[in-house]
C-alpha positions in Angstrom: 54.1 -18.3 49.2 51.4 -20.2 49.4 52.0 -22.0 46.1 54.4 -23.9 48.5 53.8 -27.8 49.0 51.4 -28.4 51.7 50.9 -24.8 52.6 47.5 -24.3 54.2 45.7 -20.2 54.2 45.6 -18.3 57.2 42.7 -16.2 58.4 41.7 -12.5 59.4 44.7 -9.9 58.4 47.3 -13.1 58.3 45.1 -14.7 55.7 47.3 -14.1 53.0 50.3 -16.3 54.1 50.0 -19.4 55.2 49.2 -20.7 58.7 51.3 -23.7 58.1 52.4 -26.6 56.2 51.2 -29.3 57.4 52.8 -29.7 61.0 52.5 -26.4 63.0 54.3 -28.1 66.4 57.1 -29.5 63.8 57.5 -26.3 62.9 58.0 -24.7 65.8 60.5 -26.9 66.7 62.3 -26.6 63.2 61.9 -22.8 64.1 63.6 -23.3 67.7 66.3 -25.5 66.1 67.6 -22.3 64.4 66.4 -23.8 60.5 63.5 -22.7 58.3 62.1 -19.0 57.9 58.6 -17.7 58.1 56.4 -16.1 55.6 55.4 -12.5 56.5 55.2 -10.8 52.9 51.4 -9.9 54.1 53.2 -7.3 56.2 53.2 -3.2 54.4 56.7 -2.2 53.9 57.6 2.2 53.4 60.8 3.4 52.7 61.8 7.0 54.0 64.7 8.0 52.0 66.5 11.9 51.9 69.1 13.4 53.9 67.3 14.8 57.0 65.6 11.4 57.2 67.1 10.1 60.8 67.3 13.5 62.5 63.7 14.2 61.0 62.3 10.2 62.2 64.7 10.8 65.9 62.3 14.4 66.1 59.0 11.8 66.0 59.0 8.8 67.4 60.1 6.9 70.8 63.6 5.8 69.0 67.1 7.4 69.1 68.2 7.8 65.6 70.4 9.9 65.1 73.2 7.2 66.6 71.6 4.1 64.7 74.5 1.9 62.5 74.1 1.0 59.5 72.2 -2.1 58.8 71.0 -2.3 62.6 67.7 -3.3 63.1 65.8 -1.3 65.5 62.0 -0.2 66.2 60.1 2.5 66.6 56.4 4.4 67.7 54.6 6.6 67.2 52.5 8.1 70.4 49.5 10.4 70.4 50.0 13.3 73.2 49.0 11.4 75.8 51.7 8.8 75.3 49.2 6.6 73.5 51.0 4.1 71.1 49.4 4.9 67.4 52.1 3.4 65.4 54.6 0.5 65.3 57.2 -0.5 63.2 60.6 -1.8 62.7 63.4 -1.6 60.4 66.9 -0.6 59.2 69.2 2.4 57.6 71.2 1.3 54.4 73.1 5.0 54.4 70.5 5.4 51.7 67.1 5.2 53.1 65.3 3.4 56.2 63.1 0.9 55.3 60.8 -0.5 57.6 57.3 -3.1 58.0 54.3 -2.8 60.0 51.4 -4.4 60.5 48.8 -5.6 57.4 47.0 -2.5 56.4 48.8 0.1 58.5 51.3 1.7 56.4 48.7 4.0 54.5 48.1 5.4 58.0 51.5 6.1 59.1 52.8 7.5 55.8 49.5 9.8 55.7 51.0 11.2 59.4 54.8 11.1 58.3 53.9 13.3 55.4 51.9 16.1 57.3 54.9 16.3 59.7 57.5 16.8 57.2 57.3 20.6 56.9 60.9 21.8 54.9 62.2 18.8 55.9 64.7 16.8 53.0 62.6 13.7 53.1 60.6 11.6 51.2 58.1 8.2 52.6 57.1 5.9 50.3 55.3 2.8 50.2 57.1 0.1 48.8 55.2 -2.5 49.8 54.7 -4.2 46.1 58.4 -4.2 45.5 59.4 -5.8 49.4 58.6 -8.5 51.5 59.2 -9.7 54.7 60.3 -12.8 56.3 61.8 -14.4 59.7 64.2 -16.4 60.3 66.3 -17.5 63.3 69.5 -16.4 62.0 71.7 -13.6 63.6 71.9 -13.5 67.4 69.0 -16.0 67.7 68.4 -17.3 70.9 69.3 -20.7 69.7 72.9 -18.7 68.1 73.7 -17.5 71.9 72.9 -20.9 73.7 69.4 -19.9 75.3 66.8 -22.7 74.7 64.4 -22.5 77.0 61.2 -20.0 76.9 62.0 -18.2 80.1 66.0 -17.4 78.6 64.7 -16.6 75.2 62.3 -14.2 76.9 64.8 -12.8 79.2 67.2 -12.0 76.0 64.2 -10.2 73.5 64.6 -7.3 75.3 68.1 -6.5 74.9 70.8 -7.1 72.1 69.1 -7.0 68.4 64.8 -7.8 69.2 64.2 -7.5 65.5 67.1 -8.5 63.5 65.7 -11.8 62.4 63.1 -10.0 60.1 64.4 -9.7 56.5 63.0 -7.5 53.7 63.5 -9.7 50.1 62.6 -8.5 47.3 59.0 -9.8 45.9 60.8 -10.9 42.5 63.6 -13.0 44.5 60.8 -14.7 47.0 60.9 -17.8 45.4 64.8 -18.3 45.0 64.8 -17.5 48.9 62.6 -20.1 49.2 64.5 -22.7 47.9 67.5 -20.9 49.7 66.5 -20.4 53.0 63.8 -23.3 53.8 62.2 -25.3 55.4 59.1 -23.0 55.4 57.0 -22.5 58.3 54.1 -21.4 59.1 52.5 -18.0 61.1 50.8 -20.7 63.6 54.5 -21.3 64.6 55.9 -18.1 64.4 53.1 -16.6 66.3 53.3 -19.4 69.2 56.8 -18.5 69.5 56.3 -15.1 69.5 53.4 -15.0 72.5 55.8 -17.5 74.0 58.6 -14.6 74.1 56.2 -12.3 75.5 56.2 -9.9 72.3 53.3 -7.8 71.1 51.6 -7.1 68.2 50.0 -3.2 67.4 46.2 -3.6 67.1 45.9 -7.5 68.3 47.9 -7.4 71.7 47.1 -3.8 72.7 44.2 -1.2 72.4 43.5 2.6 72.0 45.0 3.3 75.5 48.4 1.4 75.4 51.3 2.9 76.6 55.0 1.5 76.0 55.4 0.7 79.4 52.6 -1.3 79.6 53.9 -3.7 77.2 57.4 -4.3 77.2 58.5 -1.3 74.6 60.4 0.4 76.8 64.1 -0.6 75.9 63.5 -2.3 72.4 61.2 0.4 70.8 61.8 3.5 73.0 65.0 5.2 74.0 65.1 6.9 77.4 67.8 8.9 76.8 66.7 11.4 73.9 65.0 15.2 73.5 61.1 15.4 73.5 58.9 13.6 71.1 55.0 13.5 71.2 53.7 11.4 74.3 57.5 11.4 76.1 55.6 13.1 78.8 53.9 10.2 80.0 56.4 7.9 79.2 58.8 9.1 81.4 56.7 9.9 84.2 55.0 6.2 84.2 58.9 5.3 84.1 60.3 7.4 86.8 57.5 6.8 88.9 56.9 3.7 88.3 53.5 1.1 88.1 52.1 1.4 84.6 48.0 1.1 84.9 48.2 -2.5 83.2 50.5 -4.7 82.2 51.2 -7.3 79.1 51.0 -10.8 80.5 51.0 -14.9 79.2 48.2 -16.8 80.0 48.4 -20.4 80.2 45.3 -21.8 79.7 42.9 -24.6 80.5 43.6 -27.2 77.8 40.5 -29.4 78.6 38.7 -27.9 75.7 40.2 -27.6 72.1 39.6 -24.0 71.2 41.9 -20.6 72.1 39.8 -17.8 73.1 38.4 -15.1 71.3 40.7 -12.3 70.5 39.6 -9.0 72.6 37.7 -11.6 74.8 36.7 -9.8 78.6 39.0 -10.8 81.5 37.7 -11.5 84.9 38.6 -13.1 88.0 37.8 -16.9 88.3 34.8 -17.9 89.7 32.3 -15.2 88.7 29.1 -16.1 87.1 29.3 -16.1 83.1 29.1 -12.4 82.6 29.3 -11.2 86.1 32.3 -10.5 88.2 34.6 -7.2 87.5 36.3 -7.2 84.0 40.1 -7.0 84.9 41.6 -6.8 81.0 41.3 -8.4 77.6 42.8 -11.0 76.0 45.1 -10.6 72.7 46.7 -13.3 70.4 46.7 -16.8 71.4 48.4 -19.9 70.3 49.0 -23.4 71.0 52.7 -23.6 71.8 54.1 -27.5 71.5 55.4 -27.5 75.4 53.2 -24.8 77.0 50.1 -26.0 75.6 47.4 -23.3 74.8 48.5 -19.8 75.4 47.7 -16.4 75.2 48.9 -12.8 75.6 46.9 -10.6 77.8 46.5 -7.0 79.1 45.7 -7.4 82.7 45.2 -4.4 85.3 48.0 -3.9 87.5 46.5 -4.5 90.9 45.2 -7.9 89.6 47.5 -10.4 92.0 49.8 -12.5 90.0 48.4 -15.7 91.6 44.9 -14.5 90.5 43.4 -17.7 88.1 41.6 -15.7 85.7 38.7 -16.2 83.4 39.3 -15.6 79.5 36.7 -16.4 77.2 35.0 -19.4 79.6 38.9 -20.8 79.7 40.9 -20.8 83.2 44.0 -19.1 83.1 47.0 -19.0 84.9 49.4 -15.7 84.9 53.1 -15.6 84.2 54.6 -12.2 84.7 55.8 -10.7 80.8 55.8 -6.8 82.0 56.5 -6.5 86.1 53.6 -4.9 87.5 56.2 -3.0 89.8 58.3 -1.9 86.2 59.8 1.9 86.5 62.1 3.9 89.1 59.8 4.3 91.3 61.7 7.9 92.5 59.8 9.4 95.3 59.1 13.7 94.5 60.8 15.1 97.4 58.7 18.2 98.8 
């Protein structure tokens, strides 16, 4: 959509749609009022259609299927055998197929692993990317819908209720009429300070090769506790019913003295070291300018770093608020 008035390219993998249109802290308000929709057609869409499709995707990843409603928006990994998260993505069963996004690029990747597990299995992944798009809006059990205004309530509810029904998938043909339907249009600066705001990740910008669920906040939305084995549940559960993941997602609020964000994957050290000195404690991830937090950023931060810790990210002070509870799990003591 970027043949929309004002609309101004993004950069990197988000380059396609636009980073906004002309006021990105209007349109996070605009966003937060509950009007306008966001522009995520740059996303890959598959579609994984047959009848053993829900059993087959329940036998795979970290989400209960088998029990999902129709239309119900859920999401979903994929973990390598050491509970490592390798895929993400989110969508919804029409009785006909589940259709689902992921991240720019990714979708090749996740198909390519889908297929090799199918074995007799009745199912069939394709991607559909060129026929779909997707799109945000805060529509259906929005924070704004349910009364919760603030960043620390809107936080509080993404982790329970419907995290992912506000995506759409329109069809690329029909973008245009949904435009004109569903505007104002707002850009991904907005979406994304929103987003970091909530405390939500993003595969590949907010985590790394050694993520686990619990580390981020994907225990609850994107994994299901209460299911038979899938690859990686091993560590799952035992981070859970133990308790302390080794690091854990967190929003920095940073030093707004000079006008730039840190670099994405930037080193993390205590405050105070010399420039390049001083133990690396985590990295950073996405960052933002939110219009009443001032510059932000999401963060993955070694466990045993104290909350009250000012770190360094990038040259940039930064304070901690907790996202993931450092404490997080059961915490069941093995009895002898």
């Amino acid at each position: 959509m970027l043949n929309l008035p004002g609309a101004v390219a993004g950069d990197g993998i988000d380059a396609p749609v636009a980073a906004h249109y002309g006021s990105f802290n209007g349109e996070q308000r605009t966003l937060e009022s509950g009007e306008g929709f966001v522009d995520l057609s740059h996303r890959d869409v598959l579609r994984i259609s047959g009848p053993d499709r829900l059993t087959w995707l329940h036998s795979l990843t970290t989400q209960h299927f088998t029990d999902l409603e129709p239309k119900a928006w859920t999401g979903a990994l994929v973990l390598s055998p050491n509970g490592h998260v390798e895929h993400a993505f989110y969508g919804y069963d029409d009785g006909e197929a589940f259709t689902a996004h992921t991240e720019p690029g990714q979708a090749a990747a996740l198909i390519d692993f889908l297929l090799k597990m199918r074995f007799m299995m009745r199912v069939e992944v394709d991607d559909v990317t060129d026929e779909l798009a997707v799109t945000w809006r805060p529509r259906e059990n929005s924070a704004v819908e349910e009364g919760r205004t603030s960043v620390v309530e809107q936080r509080a509810s993404a982790s329970v209720s419907r995290p992912y029904a506000n995506y759409e998938l329109v069809p690329r043909d029909q973008l245009e009429q949904y435009a004109e339907a569903a505007g104002p249009a707002c850009g991904l600066w907005a979406f994304e300070a929103l987003r970091i705001a909530r405390g939500e990740p993003r595969l590949g910008l907010d985590t790394d090769h050694r993520t686990i669920p619990n580390e981020v906040g994907w225990i609850g939305p994107a994994v299901h506790l209460d299911k038979g084995c899938y690859r990686g549940q091993e560590t799952v559960a035992r981070v859970h019913t133990l308790g302390r993941p080794p690091r854990r997602l967190t929003l920095l609020h940073l030093d707004g003295s000079e006008n730039r964000l840190p670099e994405r994957g930037s080193e993390l050290r205590i405050a105070g070291s010399a420039p390049g000195e001083g133990k690396v404690v985590g990295f950073v991830g996405t960052s933002a300018r939110h219009h009443e937090l001032g510059p932000i950023a999401l963060a993955m931060v070694k466990r045993n770093v104290a909350l009250e810790e000012t770190l360094d990210a990038d040259g940039l002070r930064a304070a901690q608020e907790v996202v993931v509870d450092p404490e997080v799990g059961l915490h069941v003591k093995p009895r002898r």
